[in-house]
LOMI-201954 format. One line per 3 residues: number of its first residue (from 1); their letters; for each residue x, y, z of N, C-alpha, C, O. Coordinates in pm, 1 decimal, padded with zeros to 6 digits. Layout:
BEGIN
NUM = a = X,Y,Z,X,Y,Z,X,Y,Z,X,Y,Z  ...
//
This chain:
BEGIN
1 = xxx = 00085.3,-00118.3,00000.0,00000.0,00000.0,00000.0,00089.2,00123.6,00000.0,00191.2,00122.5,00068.8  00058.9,00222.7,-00068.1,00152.0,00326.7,-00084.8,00049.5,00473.2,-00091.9,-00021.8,00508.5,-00185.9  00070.8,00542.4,00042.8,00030.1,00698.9,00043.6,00075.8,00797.4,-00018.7,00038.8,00914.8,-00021.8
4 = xxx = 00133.7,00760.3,-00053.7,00228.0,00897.8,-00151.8,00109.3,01010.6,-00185.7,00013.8,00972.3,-00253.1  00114.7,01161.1,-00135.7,00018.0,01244.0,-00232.5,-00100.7,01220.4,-00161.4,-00167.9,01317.4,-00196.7  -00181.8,01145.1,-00072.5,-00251.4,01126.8,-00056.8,-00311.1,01193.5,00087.9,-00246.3,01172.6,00190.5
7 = xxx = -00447.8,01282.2,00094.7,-00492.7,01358.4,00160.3,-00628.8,01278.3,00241.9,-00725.4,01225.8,00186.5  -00596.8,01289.9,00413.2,-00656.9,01229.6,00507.6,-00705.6,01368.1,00563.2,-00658.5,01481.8,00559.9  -00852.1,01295.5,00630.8,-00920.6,01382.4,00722.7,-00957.7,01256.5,00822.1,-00961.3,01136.6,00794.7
10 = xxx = -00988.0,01333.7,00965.8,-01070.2,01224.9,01070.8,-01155.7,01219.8,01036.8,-01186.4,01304.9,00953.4  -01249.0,01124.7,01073.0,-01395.7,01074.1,01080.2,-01408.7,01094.8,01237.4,-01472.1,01193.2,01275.4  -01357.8,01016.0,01323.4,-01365.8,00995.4,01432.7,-01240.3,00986.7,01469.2,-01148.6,00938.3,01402.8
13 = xxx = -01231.7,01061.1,01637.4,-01150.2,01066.3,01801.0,-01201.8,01043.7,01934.7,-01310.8,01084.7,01974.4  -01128.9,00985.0,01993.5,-01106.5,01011.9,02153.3,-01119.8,01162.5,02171.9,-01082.6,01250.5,02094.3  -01194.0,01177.6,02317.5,-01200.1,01301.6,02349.5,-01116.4,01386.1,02388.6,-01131.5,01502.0,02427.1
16 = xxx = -01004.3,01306.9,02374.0,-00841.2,01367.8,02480.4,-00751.1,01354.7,02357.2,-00629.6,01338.3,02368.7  -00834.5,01364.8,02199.5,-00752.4,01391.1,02095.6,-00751.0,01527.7,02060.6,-00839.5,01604.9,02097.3  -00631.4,01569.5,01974.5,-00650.5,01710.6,01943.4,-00709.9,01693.3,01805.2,-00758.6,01800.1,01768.2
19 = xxx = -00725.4,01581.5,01701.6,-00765.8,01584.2,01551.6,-00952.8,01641.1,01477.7,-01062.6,01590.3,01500.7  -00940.3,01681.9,01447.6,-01103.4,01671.0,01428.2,-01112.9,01678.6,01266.1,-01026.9,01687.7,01178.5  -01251.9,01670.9,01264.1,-01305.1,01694.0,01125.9,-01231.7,01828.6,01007.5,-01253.3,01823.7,00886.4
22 = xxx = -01176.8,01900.1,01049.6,-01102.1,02036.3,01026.8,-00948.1,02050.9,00990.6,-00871.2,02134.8,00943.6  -00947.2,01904.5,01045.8,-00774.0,01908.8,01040.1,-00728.0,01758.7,00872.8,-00765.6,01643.7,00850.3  -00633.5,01857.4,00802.0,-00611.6,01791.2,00724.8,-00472.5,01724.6,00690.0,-00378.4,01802.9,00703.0
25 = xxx = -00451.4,01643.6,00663.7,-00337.2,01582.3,00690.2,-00284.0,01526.9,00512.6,-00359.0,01459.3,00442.2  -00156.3,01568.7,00471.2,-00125.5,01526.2,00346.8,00027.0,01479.8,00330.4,00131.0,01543.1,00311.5  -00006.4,01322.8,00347.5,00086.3,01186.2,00323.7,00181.0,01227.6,00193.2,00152.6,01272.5,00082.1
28 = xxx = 00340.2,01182.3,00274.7,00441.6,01164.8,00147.0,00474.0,01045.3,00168.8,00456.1,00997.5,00280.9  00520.3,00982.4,00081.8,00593.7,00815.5,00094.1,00702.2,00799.9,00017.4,00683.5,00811.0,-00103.8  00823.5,00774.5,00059.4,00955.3,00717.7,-00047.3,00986.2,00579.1,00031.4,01030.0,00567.7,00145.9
31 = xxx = 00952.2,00479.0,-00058.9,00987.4,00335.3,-00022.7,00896.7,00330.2,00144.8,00784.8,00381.2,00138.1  00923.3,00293.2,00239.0,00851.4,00302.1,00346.0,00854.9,00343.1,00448.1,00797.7,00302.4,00549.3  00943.5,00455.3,00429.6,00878.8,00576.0,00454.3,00795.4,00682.8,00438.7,00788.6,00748.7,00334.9
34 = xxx = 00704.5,00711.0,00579.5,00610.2,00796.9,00578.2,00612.5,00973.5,00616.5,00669.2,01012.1,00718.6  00577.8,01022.7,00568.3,00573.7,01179.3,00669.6,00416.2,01224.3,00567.9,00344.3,01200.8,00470.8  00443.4,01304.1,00686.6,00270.1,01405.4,00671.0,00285.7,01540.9,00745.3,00341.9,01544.6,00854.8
37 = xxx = 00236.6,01650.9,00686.2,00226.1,01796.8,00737.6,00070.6,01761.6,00761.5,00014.5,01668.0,00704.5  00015.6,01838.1,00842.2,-00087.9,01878.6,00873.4,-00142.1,01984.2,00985.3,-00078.2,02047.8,01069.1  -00261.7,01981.3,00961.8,-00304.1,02137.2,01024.5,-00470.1,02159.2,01036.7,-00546.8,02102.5,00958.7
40 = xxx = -00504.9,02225.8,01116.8,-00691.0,02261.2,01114.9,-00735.7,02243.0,01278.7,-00660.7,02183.1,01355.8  -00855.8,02296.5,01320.3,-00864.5,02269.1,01415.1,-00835.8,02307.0,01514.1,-00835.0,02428.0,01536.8  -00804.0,02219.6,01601.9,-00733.3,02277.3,01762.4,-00571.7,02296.7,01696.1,-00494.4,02381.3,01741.0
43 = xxx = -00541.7,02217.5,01599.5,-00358.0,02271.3,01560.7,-00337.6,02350.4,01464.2,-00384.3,02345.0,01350.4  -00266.6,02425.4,01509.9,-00194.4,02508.2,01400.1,-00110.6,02435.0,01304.2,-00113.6,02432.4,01181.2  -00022.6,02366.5,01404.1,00112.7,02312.8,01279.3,00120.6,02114.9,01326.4,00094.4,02083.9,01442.6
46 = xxx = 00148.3,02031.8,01248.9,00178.6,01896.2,01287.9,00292.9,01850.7,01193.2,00289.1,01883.8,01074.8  00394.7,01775.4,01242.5,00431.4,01662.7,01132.5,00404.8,01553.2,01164.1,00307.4,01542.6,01238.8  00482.2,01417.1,01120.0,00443.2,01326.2,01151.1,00563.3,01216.0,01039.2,00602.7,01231.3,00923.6
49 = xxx = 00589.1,01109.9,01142.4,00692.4,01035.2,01046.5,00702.6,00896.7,01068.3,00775.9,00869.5,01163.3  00678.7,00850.7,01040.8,00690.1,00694.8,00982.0,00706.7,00573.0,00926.9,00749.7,00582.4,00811.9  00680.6,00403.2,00982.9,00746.8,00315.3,00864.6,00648.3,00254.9,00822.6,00553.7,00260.1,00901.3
52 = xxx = 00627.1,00190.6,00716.9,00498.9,00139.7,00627.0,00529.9,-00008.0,00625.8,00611.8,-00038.8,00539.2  00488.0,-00100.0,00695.3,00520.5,-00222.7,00653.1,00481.2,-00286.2,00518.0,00456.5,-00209.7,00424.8  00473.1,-00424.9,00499.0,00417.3,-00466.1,00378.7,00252.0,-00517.6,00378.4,00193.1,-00589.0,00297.3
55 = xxx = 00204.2,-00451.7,00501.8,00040.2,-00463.5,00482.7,-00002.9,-00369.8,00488.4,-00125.5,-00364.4,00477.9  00093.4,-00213.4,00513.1,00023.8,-00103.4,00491.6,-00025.3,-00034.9,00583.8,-00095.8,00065.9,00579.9  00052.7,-00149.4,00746.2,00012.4,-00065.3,00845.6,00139.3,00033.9,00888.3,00251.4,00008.2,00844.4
58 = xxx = 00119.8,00134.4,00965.1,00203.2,00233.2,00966.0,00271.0,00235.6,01153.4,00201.4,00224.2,01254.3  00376.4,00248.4,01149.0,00464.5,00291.9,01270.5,00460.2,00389.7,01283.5,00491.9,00447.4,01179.5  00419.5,00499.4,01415.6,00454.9,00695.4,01340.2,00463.9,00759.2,01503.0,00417.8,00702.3,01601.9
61 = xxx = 00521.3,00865.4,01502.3,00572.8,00874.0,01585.5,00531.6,01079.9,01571.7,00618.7,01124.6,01497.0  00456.1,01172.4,01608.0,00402.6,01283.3,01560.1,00437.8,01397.9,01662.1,00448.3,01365.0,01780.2  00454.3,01511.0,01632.0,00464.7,01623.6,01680.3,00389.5,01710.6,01656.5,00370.8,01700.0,01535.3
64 = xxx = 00303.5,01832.7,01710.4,00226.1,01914.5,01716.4,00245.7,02044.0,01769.9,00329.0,02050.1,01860.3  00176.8,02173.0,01728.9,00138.7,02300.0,01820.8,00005.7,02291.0,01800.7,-00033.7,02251.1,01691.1  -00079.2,02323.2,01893.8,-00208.1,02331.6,01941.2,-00242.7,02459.6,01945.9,-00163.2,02553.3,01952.9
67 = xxx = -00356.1,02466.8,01942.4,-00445.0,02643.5,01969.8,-00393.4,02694.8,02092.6,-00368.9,02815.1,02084.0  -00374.2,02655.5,02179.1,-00263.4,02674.2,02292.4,-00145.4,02714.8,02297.6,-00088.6,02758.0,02397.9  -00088.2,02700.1,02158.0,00048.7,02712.3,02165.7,00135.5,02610.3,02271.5,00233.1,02627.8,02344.5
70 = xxx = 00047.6,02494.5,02240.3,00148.4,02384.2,02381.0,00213.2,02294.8,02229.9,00154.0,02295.6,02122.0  00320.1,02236.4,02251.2,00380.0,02132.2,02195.6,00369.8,01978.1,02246.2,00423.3,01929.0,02345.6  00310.3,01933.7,02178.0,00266.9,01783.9,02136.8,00307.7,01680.8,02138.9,00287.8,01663.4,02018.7
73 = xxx = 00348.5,01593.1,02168.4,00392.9,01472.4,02075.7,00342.2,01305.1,02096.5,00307.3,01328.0,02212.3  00331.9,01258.1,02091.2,00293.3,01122.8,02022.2,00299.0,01018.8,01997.6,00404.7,01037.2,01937.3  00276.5,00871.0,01981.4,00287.1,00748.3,01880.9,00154.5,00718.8,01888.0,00052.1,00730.4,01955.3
76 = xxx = 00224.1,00656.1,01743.3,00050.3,00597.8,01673.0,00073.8,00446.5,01585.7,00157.8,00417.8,01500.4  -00021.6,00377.2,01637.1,-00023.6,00270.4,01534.0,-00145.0,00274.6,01437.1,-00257.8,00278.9,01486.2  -00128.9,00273.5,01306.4,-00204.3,00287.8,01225.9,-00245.2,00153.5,01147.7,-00143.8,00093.1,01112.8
79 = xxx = -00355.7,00094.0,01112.8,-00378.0,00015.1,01036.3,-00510.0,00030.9,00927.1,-00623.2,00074.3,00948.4  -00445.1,-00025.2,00795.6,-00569.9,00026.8,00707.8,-00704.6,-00029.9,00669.5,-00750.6,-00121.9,00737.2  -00751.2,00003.6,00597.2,-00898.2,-00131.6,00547.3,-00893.5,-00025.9,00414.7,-00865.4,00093.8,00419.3
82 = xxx = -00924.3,-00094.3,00312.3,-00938.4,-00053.7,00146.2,-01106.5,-00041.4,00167.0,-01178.1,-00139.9,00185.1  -01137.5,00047.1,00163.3,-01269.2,00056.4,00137.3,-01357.8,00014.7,00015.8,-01285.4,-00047.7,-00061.9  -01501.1,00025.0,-00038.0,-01511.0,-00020.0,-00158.2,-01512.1,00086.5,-00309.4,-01523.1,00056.3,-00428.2
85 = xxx = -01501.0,00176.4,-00262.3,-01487.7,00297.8,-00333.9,-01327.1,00326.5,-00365.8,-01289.2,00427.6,-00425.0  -01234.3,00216.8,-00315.1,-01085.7,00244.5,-00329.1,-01049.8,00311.8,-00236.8,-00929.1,00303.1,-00214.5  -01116.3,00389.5,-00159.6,-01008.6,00463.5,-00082.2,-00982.4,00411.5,00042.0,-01051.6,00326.6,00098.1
88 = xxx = -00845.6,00481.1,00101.0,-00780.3,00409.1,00242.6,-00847.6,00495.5,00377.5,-00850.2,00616.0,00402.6  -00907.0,00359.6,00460.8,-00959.3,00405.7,00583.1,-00813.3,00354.8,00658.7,-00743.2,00260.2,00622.8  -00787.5,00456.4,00785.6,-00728.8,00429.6,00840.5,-00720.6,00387.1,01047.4,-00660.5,00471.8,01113.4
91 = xxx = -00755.8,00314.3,01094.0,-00763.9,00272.6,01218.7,-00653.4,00310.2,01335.4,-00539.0,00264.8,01338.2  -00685.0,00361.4,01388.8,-00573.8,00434.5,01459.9,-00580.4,00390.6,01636.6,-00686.3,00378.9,01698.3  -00461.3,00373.6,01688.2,-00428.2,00360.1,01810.9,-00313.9,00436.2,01862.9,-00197.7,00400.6,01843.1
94 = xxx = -00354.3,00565.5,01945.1,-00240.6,00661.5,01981.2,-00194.7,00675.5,02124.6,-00261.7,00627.8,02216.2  -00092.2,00734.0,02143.2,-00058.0,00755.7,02274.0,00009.4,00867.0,02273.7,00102.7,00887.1,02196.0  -00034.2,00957.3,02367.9,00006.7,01108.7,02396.2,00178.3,01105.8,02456.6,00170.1,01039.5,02560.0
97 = xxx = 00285.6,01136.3,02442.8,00422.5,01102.9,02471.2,00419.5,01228.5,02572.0,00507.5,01217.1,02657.4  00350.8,01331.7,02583.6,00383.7,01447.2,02679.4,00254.5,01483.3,02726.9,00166.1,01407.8,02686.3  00221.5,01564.8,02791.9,00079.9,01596.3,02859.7,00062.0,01477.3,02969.9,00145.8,01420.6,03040.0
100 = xxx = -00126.0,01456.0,02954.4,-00094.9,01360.7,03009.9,-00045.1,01230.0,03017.9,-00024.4,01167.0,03121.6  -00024.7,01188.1,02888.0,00021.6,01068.9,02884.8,-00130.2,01003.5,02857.5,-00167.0,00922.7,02942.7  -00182.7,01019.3,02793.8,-00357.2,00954.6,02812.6,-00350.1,00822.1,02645.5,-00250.9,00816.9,02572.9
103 = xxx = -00430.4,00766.9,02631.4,-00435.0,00648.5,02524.6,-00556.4,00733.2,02439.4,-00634.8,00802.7,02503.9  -00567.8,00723.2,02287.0,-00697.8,00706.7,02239.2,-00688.5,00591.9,02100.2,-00608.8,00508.5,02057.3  -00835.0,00652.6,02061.0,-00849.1,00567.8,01893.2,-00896.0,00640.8,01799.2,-01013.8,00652.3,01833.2
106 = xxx = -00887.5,00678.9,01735.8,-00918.5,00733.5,01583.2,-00963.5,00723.5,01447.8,-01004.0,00608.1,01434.5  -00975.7,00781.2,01349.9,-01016.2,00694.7,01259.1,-01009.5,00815.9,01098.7,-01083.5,00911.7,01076.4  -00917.1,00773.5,01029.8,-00892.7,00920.2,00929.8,-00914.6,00824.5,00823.8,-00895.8,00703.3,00813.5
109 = xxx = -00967.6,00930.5,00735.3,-00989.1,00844.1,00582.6,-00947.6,00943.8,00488.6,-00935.6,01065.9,00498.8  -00925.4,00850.7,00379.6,-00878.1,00949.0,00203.3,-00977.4,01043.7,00197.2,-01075.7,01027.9,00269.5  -00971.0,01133.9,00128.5,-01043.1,01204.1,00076.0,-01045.1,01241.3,-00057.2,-01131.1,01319.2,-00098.3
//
């Protein structure tokens, strides 16, 4: 599976996420490696960087500024499902690396 170019929004978060419907996120890929800029929402600025295995689930590890102006950061395990329209849903399991330290789940799709 290969993101290259390819533009994610959430569907669904945890309430102790900063992502919402607003925030858009746009995937680069060279071999399997991942990164993504993104932005909307409660954040101003995000990156995000990662490894792509050979089923397309993702390793990632993310940084943030918030409407707060607080700094962010992150891991996430990502896994996909091909939808029937072709596009990539993505299943998400995160963990906050600073703050509180809190768990959520997520859920971003192609657009």
């Amino acid at each position: 599976m290969n993101y290259h170019d390819k533009i994610f929004k959430p569907i669904s978060n945890s309430a102790n996420g900063e992502t919402s419907e607003q925030t858009v996120f746009h995937y680069k890929q060279t071999g399997n490696i991942l990164t993504a800029e993104y932005a909307g929402g409660q954040i101003q600025k995000g990156h995000l960087i990662g490894l792509v295995d050979e089923l397309g689930n993702i390793d990632m590890r993310y940084h943030q500024v918030n409407d707060k102006g607080e700094l962010m950061t992150g891991i996430c395990q990502s896994t996909p499902k091909l939808l029937p329209n072709g596009k990539i849903r993505l299943h998400e399991q995160w963990e906050w690396t600073s703050g509180d330290k809190s768990k959520g789940k997520s859920i971003i799709e192609e657009q």
